[in-house]
C-alpha positions in Angstrom: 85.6 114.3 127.5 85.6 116.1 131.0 86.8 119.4 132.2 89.8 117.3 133.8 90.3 115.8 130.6 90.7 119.3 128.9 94.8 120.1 129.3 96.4 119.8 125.7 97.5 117.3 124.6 101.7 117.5 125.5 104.3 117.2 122.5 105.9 113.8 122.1 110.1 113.2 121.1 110.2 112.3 117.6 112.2 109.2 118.2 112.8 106.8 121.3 114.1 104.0 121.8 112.3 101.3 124.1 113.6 99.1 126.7 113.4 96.4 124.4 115.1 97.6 121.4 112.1 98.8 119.7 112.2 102.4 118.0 109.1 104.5 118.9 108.4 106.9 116.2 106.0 109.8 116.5 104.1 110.5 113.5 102.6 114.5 114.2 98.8 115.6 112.6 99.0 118.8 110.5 96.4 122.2 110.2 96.0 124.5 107.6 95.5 127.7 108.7 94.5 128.6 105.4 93.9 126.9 102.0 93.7 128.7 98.5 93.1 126.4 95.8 93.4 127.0 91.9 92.2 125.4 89.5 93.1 122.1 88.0 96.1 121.7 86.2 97.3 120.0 83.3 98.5 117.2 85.2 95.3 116.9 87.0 96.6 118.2 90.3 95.0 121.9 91.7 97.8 124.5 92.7 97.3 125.6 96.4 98.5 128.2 98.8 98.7 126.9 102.1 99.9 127.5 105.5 100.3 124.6 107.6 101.5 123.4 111.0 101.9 120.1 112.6 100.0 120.1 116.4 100.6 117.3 119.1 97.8 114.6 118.1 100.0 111.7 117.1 99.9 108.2 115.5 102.7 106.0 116.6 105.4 103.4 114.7 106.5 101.0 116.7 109.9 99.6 114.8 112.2 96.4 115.5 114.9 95.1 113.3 114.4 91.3 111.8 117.5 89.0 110.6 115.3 88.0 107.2 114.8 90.9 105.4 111.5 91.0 105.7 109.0 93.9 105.9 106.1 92.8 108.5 103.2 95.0 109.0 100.2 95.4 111.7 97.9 98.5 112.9 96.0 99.1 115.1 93.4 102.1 116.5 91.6 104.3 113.7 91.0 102.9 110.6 94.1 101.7 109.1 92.9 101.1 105.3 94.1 97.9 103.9 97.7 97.0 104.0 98.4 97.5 100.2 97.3 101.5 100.1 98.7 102.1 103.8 101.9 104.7 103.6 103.6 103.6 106.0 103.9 99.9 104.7 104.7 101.4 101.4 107.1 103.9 102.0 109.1 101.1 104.4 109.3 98.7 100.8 110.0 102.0 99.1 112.9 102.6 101.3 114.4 99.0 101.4 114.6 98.9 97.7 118.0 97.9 96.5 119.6 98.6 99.8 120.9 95.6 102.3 118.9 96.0 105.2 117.7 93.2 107.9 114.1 93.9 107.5 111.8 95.0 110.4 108.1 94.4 112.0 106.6 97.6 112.2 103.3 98.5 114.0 101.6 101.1 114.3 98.9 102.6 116.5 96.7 105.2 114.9 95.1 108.0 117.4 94.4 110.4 113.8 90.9 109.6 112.2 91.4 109.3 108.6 89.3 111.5 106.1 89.8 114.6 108.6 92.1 116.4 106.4 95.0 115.9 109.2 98.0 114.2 107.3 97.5 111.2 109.0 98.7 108.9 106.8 101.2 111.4 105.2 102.7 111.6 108.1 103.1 107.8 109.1 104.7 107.8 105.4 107.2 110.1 107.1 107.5 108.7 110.7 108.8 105.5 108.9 110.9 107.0 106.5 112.8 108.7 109.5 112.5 105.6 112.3 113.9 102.8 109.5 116.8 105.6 108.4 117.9 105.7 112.0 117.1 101.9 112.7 119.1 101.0 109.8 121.8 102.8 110.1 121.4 104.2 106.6 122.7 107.7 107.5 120.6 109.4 105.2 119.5 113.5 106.1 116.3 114.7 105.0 117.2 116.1 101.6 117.8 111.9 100.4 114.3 111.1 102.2 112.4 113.8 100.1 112.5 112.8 97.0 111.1 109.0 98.8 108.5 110.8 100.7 107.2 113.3 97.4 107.1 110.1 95.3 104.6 108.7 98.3 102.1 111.7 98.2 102.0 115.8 97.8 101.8 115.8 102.1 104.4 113.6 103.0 107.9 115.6 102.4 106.4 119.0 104.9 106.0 115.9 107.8 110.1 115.9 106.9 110.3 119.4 107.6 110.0 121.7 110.6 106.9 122.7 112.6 105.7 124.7 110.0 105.9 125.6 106.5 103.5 127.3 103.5 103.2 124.8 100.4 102.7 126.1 97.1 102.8 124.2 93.9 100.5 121.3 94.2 101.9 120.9 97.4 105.6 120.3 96.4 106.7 123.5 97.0 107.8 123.7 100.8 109.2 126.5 102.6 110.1 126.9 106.1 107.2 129.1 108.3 107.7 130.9 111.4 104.6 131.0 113.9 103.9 132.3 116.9 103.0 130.1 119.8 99.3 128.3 119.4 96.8 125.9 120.9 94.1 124.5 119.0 90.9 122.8 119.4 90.3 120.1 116.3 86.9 118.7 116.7 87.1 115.5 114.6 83.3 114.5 114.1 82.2 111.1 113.2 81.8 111.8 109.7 84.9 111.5 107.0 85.5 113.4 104.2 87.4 111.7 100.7 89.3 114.0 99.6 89.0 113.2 96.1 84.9 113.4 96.3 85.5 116.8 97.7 87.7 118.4 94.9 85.3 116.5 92.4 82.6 118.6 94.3 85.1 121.9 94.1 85.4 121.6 91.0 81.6 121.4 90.2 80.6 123.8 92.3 79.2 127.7 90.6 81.0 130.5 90.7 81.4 132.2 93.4 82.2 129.7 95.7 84.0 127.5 93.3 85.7 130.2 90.9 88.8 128.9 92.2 89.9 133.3 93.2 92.9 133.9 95.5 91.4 136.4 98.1 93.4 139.0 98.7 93.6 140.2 102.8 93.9 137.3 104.0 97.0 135.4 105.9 100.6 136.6 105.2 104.0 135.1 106.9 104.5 138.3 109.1 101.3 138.4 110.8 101.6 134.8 111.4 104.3 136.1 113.8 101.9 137.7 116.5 99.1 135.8 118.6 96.4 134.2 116.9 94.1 135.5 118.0 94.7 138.9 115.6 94.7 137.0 112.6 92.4 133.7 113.4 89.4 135.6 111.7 91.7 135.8 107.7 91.8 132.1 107.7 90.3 130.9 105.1 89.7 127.2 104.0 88.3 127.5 99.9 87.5 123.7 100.1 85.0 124.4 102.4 81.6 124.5 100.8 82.7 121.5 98.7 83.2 119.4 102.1 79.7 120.7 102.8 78.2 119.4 100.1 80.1 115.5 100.4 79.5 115.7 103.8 75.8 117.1 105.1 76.6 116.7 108.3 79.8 118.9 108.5 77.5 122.0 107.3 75.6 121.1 110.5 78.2 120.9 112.9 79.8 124.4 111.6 76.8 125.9 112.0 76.3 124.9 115.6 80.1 125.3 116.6 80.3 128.9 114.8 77.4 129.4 117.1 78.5 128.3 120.2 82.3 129.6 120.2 82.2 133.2 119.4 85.9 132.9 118.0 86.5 132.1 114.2 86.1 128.3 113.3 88.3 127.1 110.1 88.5 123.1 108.8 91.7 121.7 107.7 92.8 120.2 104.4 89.6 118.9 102.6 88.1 117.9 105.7 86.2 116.9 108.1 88.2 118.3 110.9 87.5 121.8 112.1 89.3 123.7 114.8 90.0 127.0 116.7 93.1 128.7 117.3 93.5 129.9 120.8 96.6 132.1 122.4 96.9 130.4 125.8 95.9 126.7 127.0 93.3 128.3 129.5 92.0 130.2 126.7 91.8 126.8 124.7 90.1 125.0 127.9 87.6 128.0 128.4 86.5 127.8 124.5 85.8 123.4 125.3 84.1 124.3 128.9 81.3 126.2 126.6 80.4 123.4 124.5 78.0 120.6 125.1 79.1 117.3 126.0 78.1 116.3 122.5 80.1 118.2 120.4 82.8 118.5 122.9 83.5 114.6 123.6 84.9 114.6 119.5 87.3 117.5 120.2 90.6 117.6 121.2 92.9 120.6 122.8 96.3 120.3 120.9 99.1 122.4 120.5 101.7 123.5 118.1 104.6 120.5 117.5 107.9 121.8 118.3 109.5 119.8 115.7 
């Protein structure tokens, strides 16, 4: 990445159709801005406390209607997974399932890294819930998709919502978020982390760090409400030292980016993707100007998705 190559990236429509029929679907990463975990539940799940809001790095369905009812799958870009665990194969079967519909090819083109703690495949889970409702003329609103996109995974139904929201529960528990205006800069470093490794590793870490304690003044909705930049340095990511410990190299690039930026650093989900929160995009581009060319060819400048 060059200094030309610093503007954020812009927001894309959620839906489009193409000039030849196909649906575009845009399929929006997500931050938290904070993450509180408890401890494990009865059902084997951890409660959390998060704040969360989709920015403009997207992956991208490409939909078109067939005549045999057949569900036809192909990615492309980051690293897809196989075609049995991907989300946005599944939830298309999911949604066909006793309904009438013509089929469709769908492909998709991935721009979010997996194992970054960004909702990437969450939110394709979404994208193709909403693209095949519309390209099927099923006429269903989001309250029918929900219950489709919770029985897909805990991150799917807030990519359903609006461009920000605070989960509770075990992630189930959605309510709508107001947030002022941000920009963010996610470095996404060539190192994943598996979210299940790291909660095994939260879980097995020693008090303090993995006592599983709400921390008390830290984020609330109303500060939210004013520039980041006077509440960036509450956030507060509790799976943190547990994505340290799966991923070494993680604990290395914190240290040199807390270093280097002078502004709080925070990482998203269970990692590996950190960020800053900026209040303007010339603040954002100033904050990538400092950085080597190492560490700042694996960042991005995003904003805040309006949708």
């Amino acid at each position: 990445m060059t200094a030309s190559d610093n503007a954020p990236l812009p927001p894309a429509p959620q839906t489009r159709t193409l000039p030849n029929g196909h649906l575009a679907v845009a399929a929006p990463a997500k931050i938290n801005m904070n993450l509180l975990v408890g401890p494990r539940r009865s059902d084997g799940f951890h409660g959390v406390d998060s704040y969360v809001s989709k920015v403009t790095l997207y992956d991208f369905l490409d939909l078109h209607p067939r005549e045999d009812g057949q569900i036809r799958f192909s990615c492309s870009g980051a690293d897809c997974g196989s075609d049995g665990q991907n989300l946005a194969l599944r939830a298309a079967r999911l949604l066909a399932e006793g309904r009438d519909v013509p089929g469709a090819d769908l492909a998709l083109l991935k721009h979010i890294p997996p194992g970054r703690g960004l909702g990437g495949g969450s939110s394709d889970a979404a994208a193709a819930l909403v693209g095949l409702n519309e390209l099927w003329q099923l006429g269903l609103c989001a309250d029918d998709l929900m219950p489709l996109a919770a029985s897909l995974g805990s991150d799917v139904p807030l990519f359903l919502g609006g461009p920000a929201c605070r989960l509770a529960g075990r992630g189930e528990l959605i309510s709508p978020l107001a947030v002022h205006p941000f920009w963010a800069i996610l470095y996404l470093g060539p190192f994943a982390c598996p979210t299940a490794e790291v909660y095994r590793a939260f879980d097995a870490l020693p008090a303090p760090a993995g006592s599983h304690a709400w921390p008390h003044g830290q984020l609330d909705s109303t500060l939210l409400q004013t520039p980041p930049s006077q509440w960036r340095s509450r956030m507060v990511n509790q799976l943190l030292p547990a994505a340290q410990t799966v991923a070494p190299a993680l604990a290395e690039a914190c240290r040199r980016l807390q270093g280097l930026l002078g502004v709080p650093l925070c990482m998203s989900g269970s990692g590996s993707a950190l960020f800053v929160l900026a209040d303007s995009p010339a603040e954002g581009q100033n904050i990538l100007a400092a950085l080597p060319s190492d560490l700042r060819d694996h960042c991005r400048l995003v904003a805040q998705n309006p949708w």
